[in-house]
C-alpha positions, -999 to +999 in steps of 0.1 A: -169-226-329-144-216-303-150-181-299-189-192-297-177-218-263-156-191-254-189-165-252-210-191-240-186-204-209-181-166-202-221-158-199-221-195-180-198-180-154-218-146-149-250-167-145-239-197-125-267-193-103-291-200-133-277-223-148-271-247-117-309-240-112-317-249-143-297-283-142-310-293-108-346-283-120-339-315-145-324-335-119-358-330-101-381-333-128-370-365-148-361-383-111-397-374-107-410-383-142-394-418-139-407-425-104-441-414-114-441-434-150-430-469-133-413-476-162-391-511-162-366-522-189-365-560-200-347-585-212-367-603-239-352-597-271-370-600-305-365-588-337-392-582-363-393-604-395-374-634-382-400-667-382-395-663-341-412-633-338-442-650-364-442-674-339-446-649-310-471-630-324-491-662-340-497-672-301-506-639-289-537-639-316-548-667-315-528-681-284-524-654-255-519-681-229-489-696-247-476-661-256-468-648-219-434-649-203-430-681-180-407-691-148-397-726-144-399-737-109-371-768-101-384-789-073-352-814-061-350-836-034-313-850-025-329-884-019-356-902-022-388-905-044-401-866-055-431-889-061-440-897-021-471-890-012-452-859+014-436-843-015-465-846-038-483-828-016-460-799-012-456-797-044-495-797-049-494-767-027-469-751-042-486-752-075-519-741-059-501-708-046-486-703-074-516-701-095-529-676-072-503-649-078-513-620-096-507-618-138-504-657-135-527-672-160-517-713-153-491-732-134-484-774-151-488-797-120-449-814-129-468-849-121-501-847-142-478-829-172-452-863-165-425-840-162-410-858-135-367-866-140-367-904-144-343-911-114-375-896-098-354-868-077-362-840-092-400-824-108-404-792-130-432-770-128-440-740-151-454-702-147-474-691-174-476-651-170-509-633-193-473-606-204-444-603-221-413-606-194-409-568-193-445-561-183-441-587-151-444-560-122-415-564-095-444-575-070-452-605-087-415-614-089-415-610-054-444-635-046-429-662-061-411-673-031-428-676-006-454-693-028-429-724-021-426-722+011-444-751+013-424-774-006-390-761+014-406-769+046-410-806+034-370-799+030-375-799-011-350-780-029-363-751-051-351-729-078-364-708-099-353-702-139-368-688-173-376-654-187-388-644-148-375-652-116-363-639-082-330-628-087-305-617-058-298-582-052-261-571-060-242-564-030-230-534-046-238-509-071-204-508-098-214-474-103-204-466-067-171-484-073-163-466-103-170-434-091-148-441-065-122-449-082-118-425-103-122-400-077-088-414-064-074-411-102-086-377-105-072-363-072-037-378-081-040-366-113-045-328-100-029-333-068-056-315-052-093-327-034-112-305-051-105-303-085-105-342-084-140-338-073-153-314-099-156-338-129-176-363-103-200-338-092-209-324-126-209-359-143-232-370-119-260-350-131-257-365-163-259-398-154-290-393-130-304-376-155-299-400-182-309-431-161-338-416-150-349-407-184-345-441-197-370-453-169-389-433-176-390-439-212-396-476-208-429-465-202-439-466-232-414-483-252-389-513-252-356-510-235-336-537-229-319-539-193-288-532-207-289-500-220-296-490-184-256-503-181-242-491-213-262-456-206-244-455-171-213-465-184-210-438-207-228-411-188-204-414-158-169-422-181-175-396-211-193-367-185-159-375-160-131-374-195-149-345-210-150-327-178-115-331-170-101-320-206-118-287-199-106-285-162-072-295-169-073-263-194-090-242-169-065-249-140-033-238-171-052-205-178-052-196-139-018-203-134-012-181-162-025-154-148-064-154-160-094-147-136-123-173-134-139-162-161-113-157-182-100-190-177-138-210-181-136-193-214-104-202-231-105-234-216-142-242-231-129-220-268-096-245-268-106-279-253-142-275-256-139-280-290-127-315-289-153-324-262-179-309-292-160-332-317-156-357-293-191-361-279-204-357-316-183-389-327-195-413-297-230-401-306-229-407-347-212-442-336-241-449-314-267-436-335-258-460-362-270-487-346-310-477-360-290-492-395-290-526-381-324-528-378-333-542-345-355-529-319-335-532-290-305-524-304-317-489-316-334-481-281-301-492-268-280-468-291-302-438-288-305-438-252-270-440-248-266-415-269-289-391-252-263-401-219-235-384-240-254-356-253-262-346-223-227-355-210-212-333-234-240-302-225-231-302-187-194-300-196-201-271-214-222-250-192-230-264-156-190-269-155-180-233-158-208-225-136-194-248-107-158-231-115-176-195-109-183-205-074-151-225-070-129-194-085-092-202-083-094-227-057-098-250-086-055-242-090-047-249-052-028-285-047-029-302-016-004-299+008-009-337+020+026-354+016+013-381-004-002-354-032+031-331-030+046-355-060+014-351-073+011-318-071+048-309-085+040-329-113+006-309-124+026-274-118+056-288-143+025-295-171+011-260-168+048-245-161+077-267-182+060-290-202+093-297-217+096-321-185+066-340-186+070-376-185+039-377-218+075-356-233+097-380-226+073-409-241+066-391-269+102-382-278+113-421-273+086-429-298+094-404-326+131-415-319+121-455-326+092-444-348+094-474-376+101-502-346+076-488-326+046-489-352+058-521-366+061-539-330+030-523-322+009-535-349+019-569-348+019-573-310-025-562-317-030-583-345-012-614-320-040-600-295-067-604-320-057-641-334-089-657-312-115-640-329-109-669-352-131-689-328-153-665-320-193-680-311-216-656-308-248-664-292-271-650-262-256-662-230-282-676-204-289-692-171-252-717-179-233-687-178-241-675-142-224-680-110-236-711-087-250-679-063-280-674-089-310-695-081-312-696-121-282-716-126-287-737-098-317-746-118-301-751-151-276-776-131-305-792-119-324-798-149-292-812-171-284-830-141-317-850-139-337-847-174-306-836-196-296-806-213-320-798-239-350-790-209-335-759-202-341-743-237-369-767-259-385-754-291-419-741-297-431-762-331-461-743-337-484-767-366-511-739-382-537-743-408-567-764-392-544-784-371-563-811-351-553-832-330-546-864-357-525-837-374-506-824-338-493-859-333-482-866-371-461-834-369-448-844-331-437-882-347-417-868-377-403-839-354-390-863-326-374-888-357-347-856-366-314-863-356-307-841-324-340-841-309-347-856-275-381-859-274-415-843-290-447-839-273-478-822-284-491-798-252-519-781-269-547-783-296-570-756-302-586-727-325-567-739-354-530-747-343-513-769-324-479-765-300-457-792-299-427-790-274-395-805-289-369-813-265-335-812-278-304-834-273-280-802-265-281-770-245-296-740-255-262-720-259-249-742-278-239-745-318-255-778-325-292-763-310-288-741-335-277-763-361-312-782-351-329-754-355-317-741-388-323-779-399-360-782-386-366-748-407-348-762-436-363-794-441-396-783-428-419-800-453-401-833-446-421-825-407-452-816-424-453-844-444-493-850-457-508-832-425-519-801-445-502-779-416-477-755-420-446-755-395-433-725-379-402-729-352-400-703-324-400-703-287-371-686-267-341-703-275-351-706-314-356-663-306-320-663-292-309-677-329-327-655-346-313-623-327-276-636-329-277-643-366-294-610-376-265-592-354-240-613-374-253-607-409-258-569-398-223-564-385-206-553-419-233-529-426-232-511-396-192-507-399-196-491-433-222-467-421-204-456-389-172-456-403-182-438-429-201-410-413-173-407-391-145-402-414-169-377-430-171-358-392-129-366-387-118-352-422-142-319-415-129-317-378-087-317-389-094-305-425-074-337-441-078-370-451-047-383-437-053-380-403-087-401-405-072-426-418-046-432-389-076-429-366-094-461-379-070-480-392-059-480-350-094-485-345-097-515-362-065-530-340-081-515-307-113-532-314-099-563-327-075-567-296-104-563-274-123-590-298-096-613-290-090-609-255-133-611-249-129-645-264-103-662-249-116-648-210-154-655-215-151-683-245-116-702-236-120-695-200-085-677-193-091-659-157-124-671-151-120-679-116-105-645-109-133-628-128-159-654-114-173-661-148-181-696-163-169-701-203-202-689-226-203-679-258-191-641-266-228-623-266-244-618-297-252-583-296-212-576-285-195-568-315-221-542-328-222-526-291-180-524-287-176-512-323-200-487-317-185-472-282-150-480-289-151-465-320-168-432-304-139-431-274-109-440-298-116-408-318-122-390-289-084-397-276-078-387-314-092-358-316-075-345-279-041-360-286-039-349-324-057-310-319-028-304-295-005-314-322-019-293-346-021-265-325+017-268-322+017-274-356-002-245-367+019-221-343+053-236-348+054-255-380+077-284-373+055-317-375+080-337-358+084-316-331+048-312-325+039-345-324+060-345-291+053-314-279+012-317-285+014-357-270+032-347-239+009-321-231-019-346-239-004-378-222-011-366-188-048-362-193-054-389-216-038-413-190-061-401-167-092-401-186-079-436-200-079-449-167-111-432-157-131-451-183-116-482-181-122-483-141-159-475-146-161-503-170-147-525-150-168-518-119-196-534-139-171-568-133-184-567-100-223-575-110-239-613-113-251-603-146-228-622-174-242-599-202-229-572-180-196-586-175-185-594-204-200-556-215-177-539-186-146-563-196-145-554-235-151-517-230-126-519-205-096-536-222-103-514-256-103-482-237-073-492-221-054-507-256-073-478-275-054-450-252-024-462-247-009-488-272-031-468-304-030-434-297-001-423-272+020-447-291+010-458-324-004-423-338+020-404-327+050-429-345+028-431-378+025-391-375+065-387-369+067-410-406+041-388-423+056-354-412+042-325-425+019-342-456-003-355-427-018-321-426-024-318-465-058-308-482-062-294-512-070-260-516-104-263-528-112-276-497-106-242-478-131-226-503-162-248-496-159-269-466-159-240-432-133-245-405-147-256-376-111-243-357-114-269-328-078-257-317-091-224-311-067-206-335-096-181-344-102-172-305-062-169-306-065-140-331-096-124-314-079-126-279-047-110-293-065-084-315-085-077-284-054-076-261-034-049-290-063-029-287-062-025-250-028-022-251-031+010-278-057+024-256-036+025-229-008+042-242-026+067-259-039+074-224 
């Protein structure tokens, strides 16, 4: 494989001018493709086979009215009677303009429908849409407010909540802020402007191209809104780390005496290996999310993937493109005086790596290699202690700052009506239900422990809804507990009505997702695991070295477990992070396991290739497990930080799915790199010695070497070199 990067760089260089045509051409052509589609991405989740979605789509055959998405409009006055003949009118005007919005189908008048709050202070109104949430154009979002202007000119109080509403706009894009920052880590890194600019540039395309292609795709298919996030995320942090592995090579093999093309090649044949390796890892992790089984989740996973694939292809080609224009100004440092540390610092890692400060580390930890893993692995396993109390649930409205209209409304409503009005059950009675039948089934459903009150809203074509209120939130344990019960005991609620029950709505759907994620957890860790042992053991050729590489996985991911629950669960930092306690997000575990799992063997694979290199060259393990992690510390650091800092840009947004996405990613990067892999590999390697790098010899006979450390394109590059050596003498 390395002498076919090697070729490929080479021809890349020749034909820059092609190539970056070619990449902006996609640029163009998928920006264009997504603008043209009007695709939108959503964030209704459902999952086929759970008695929510029979509820769902129950309604939407014989019930398209109750099916739609809905908005619930919170009108509040501070004091007195919502009920005054001023305020009735408002709010009669309100509803009339509200009914008039496009894709509305009905809006309940809050004092015909009783659902006035008993101190009489507040009134709910709500928006039935004729679509799912995700088919609700931006337009109609946008109507909604001024459809109340009305009702805040009588000096009423209105906020909006539900599957749609008018958020705010963020204030700024995390993107931007992550890109920024690791601008400023890249140009210290490489003391020099430009080369800190290079991995930016060409990650760039990648993550436009990638974005725009998920837009695109939501076209025609599902997406939920957050794999517009995790698809970012990884674009900009795996395109920026795979870019800089190669560079960082690039800018050695100039300084050792290389022209540009030269250099592109060796450094794609050598490094570009573990970005192949690398890439191919974070992709099988994400990929293995279509075994879990649920929609969203498998959209999610492959269209992040596609972000890496494509991450991985621009590091490979348009990179030593850009470097053919850039030549060897890619090796110039700055000569600003706060970049000539900087700068002495990248010259002694090409020059004396014997020096580096990675050398240093590493020596210290082969030195203390038994205290250090020991200390190590107990100081992660302390870290992961609160996954004991993990909850696991679908954060909503309770969970957002007081800034969002939609949790000024949830205040509102448990304020005034309690609760269990910001999240009530569907109870949908089938089989010839009548109306004698609706109200049996509402009277044994309101008699269940935990249920606030029952109400039958509609009869018709055979079924009947009944709303059941509960007594608790909707993000809480004992809803769900209710809801479980109510499915349990369901004939109990049937009674001699001749109906049969079914229990859905949105929060009953928000159950249903988090306990399919729970049950589907385990499986999904054998798969990926598995298939990436599989990929690891064919990658280094031993078993050994796999091993290490999950077993630190699994303290990586489980100190990042623990530290997600005791900031968003236990509340630790909230007020710095501006977060309110919620329940760790359902969907969570499956996503970090995934992605964390995919970076942590990408730090493996750089870290431990240089150490075999050495390894294979010298033959002292000991040795080169300090040699291959000092020359690898540098650029892990940097990548390290890279990643994390783009993760934790996303801190930034009011989304608290987002959040608590951008905080986990963040802290196992950062635990992954630096406590696992520059530490607690390189200690466990220094115990192993030599066996690490054992197979048996079978192996060699059926199982190819993929030569990731370029040991192949060593022995072409010196054959190549004698021969134009003999040539010249015989001259």
């Amino acid at each position: 494989m390395s002498t076919y990067l090697y070729d490929v760089a080479r021809w890349c260089v020749r034909r820059r001018w092609i190539v970056l045509a070619v990449w902006v051409a996609a640029v163009v052509a998928m920006t264009a493709l997504a603008q043209v589609s009007g695709g939108k991405t959503t964030n209704t989740f459902s999952i086929p086979g759970t008695e929510s979605q029979r509820v769902n789509s129950l309604l939407e055959a014989r019930l398209p009215a109750a099916a739609g998405a809905t908005t619930q409009v919170v009108f509040a006055t501070d004091q007195g009677d919502i009920t005054a003949s001023a305020y009735r009118a408002a709010v009669g005007e309100a509803v009339s303009r509200l009914g008039a919005v496009p894709q509305v189908v009905s809006v309940s008048d809050p004092f015909k429908a009783g659902s006035v709050s008993p101190d009489k202070q507040v009134a709910l109104a709500t928006v039935t849409y004729d679509v799912q949430a995700g088919e609700v154009k931006e337009s109609t979002v946008d109507d909604l407010d001024p459809a109340v202007s009305a009702a805040r000119d009588a000096h009423l109080r209105v906020e909006f909540s539900g599957a749609v509403y008018p958020a705010a706009s963020e204030a700024a894009s995390p993107e931007a802020v992550g890109i920024l920052v690791a601008l400023v880590i890249l140009i210290v890194t490489f003391g020099s402007f430009m080369a800190g600019a290079l991995p930016i540039v060409t990650a760039l395309f990648g993550v436009i191209i990638a974005t725009q292609g998920m837009t695109a795709l939501a076209s025609v298919v599902d997406i939920a809104a957050a794999s517009t996030s995790v698809g970012a995320m990884l674009g900009i942090s795996c395109g920026i780390d795979y870019a800089l592995f190669i560079l960082s090579r690039y800018r050695g093999n100039l300084l050792d005496g290389h022209d540009c093309e030269e250099a592109a090649g060796r450094a794609a044949g050598t490094s570009g290996g573990a970005v192949v390796f690398a890439g191919l890892t974070v992709i099988i992790a994400l990929c293995g999310l279509t075994v879990v089984g649920i929609p969203f989740l498998t959209t999610m996973g492959l269209a992040a993937a596609g972000a890496v694939a494509v991450a991985v292809l621009i590091a490979l080609t348009l990179l030593p493109a850009v470097l053919g224009f850039v030549g060897p100004r890619a090796a110039r440092f700055s000569r600003l005086p706060v970049l000539r540390r900087t700068a002495s610092a990248a010259r002694t890692a090409a020059d004396a790596p014997r020096n580096l400060t990675g050398t240093h580390w590493a020596r210290w930890v082969v030195r203390h290699r038994v205290p250090v893993l020991v200390t190590g692995v107990i100081a992660l396993g302390v870290m992961a202690a609160p996954i004991a109390s993990m909850d696991l649930g679908l954060p909503g409205a309770s969970s957002r700052p007081t800034s969002d209209t939609s949790r000024r409304a949830y205040d509102l409503t448990t304020e005034h009506f309690g609760p269990g009005y910001n999240g009530p059950l569907t109870i949908v009675a089938q089989d010839a239900a009548g109306p004698a039948q609706a109200q049996q089934v509402a009277a044994a459903v309101g008699k269940v422990d935990g249920v606030a009150s029952s109400s039958v809203s509609v009869v018709t074509n055979g079924i009947a809804l009944i709303a059941a209120v509960p007594t608790t939130g909707p993000n809480t344990s004992a809803t769900a507990d209710l809801v479980h019960h109510l499915r349990e005991d369901r004939s109990a609620i049937e009674g001699n009505s001749g109906t049969h029950v079914l229990v859905g709505g949105t929060t009953a759907t928000d159950i249903d997702v988090s306990t399919k994620l729970r049950d589907a957890l385990p499986v999904f860790v054998v798969v990926v695991v598995g298939l990436a042992f599989i990929l690891l053991t064919f990658a280094f050729r031993t078993i050994l070295v796999p091993i290490t590489s999950i077993i630190g996985f699994l303290l990586s991911v489980g100190a990042a477990f623990g530290a997600e629950v005791a900031v968003f669960q236990w509340g630790w930092g909230k007020d710095l992070l501006g977060i309110d306690k919620a329940q760790t997000l359902s969907f969570l575990p499956i996503i970090l396991l995934a992605i964390i799992f995919g970076l942590s063997s990408d730090y493996e694979l750089f870290v431990v290739s240089r150490i075999k290199e050495h390894f294979t060259k010298h033959g002292d393990a000991r040795q080169a497990v300090v040699a291959g992690t000092g020359l690898s510390a540098r650029v892990v650091t940097a990548a390290a930080l890279i990643m994390a800092a783009v993760f934790a840009s996303f801190l930034f947004t009011t989304e608290p799915i987002t959040k608590a996405i951008g905080f986990s990613f963040s802290a196992g990067v950062l635990i992954d790199a630096f406590v696992v892999r520059l530490t607690l590999v390189p200690a466990a390697m220094a115990i192993i010695g030599a066996k690490i790098w054992h197979h048996p010899r079978w192996y060699d006979r059926y199982v190819p070497d993929p030569d990731i450390e370029g040991e192949k394109l060593d022995q072409r590059l010196t054959e190549r070199e004698t021969v134009r050596v003999t040539d010249h003498e015989r001259r």
